[in-house]
C-alpha positions as CSV (number, residue, x, y, z in Angstrom):
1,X,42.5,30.0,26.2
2,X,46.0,30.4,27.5
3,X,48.7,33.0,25.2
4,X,45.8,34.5,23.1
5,X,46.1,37.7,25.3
6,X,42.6,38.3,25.9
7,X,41.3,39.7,29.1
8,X,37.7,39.6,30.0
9,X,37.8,41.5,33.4
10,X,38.5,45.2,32.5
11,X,36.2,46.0,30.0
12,X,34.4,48.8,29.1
13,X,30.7,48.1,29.5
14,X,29.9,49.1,26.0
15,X,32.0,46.5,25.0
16,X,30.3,43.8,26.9
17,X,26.7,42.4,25.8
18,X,24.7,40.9,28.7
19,X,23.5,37.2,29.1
20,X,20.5,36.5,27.9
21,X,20.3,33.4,29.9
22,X,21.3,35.2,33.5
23,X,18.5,35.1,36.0
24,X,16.4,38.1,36.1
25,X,16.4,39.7,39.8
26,X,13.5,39.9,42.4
27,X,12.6,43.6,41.7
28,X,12.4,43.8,45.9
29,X,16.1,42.5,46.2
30,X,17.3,45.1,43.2
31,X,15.8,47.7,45.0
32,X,16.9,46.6,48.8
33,X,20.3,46.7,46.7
34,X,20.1,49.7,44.8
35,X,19.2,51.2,48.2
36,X,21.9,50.3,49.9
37,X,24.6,51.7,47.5
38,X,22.9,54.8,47.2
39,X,22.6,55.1,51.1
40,X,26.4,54.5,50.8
41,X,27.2,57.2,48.8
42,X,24.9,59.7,50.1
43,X,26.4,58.6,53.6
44,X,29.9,58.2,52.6
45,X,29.9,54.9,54.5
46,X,32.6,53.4,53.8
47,X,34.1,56.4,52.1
48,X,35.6,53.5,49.7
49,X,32.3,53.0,48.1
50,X,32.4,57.0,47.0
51,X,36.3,56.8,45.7
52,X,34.6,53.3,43.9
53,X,32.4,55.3,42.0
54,X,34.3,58.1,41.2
55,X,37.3,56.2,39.6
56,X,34.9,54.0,37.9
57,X,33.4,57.5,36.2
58,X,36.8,58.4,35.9
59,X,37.9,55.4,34.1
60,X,34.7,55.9,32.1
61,X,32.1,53.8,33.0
62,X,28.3,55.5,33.2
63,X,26.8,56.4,36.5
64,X,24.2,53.7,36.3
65,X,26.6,51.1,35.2
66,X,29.2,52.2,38.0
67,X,26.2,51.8,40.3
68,X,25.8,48.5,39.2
69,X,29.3,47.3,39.3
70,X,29.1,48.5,43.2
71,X,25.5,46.5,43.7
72,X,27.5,43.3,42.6
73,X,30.3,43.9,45.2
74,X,27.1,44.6,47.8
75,X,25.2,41.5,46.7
76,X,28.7,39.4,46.9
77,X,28.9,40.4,50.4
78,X,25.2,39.7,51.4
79,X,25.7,36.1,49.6
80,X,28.7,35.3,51.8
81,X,27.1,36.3,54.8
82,X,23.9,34.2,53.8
83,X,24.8,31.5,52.4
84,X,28.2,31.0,54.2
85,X,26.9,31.7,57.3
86,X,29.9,34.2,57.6
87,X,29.7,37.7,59.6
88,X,29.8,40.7,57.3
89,X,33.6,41.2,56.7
90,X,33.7,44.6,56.1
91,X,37.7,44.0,55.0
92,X,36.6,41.8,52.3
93,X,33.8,44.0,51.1
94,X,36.4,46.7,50.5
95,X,38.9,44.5,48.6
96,X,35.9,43.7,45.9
97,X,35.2,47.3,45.5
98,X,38.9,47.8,45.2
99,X,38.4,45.2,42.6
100,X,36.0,46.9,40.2
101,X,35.1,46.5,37.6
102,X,36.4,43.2,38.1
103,X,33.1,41.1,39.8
104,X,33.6,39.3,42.9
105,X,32.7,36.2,41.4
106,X,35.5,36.6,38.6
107,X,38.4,36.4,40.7
């Protein structure tokens, strides 16, 4: 609703209750997910997924929930690349982490 002054995008994931009617995940996808973020931050490849995380504890979001906010930039990416039969744009990956906590789909 235009002039109330409510944003949606930057809140702080205590404040936000989760969908009840989102789809649940295939527990193999989750993890294939899961994995990949934490091979990114082990790795620190792209070094962007590391600073991600860090300002998102900074800006005081938990470690599970920052890891979650990075899976969704991940899973954005994969979906492109799937669905849109686009190559892996590693430019556009890094403007949704950039993003956070803003979801790629939000914007």
């Amino acid at each position: 609703m235009a002039g109330t002054g409510r944003q949606h995008r930057h809140r702080h994931p205590s404040a936000r209750a989760r969908r009840s009617d989102a789809p649940e995940t295939n527990p193999a996808v989750g993890a294939a997910i899961r994995e990949i973020v934490d091979n990114q931050l082990r790795d620190g490849t792209p070094p962007e997924t590391r600073q991600t995380f860090d300002r998102l504890l900074a800006a005081g979001y938990p470690e599970e929930e920052a890891r979650r906010l990075i899976a969704c930039a991940v899973t954005s990416e994969i979906f492109d690349v799937l669905k849109n039969h686009q190559p892996y744009d590693e430019a556009r990956y890094l403007a949704a982490l950039q993003r956070l906590p803003m979801l790629p789909w939000e914007g």
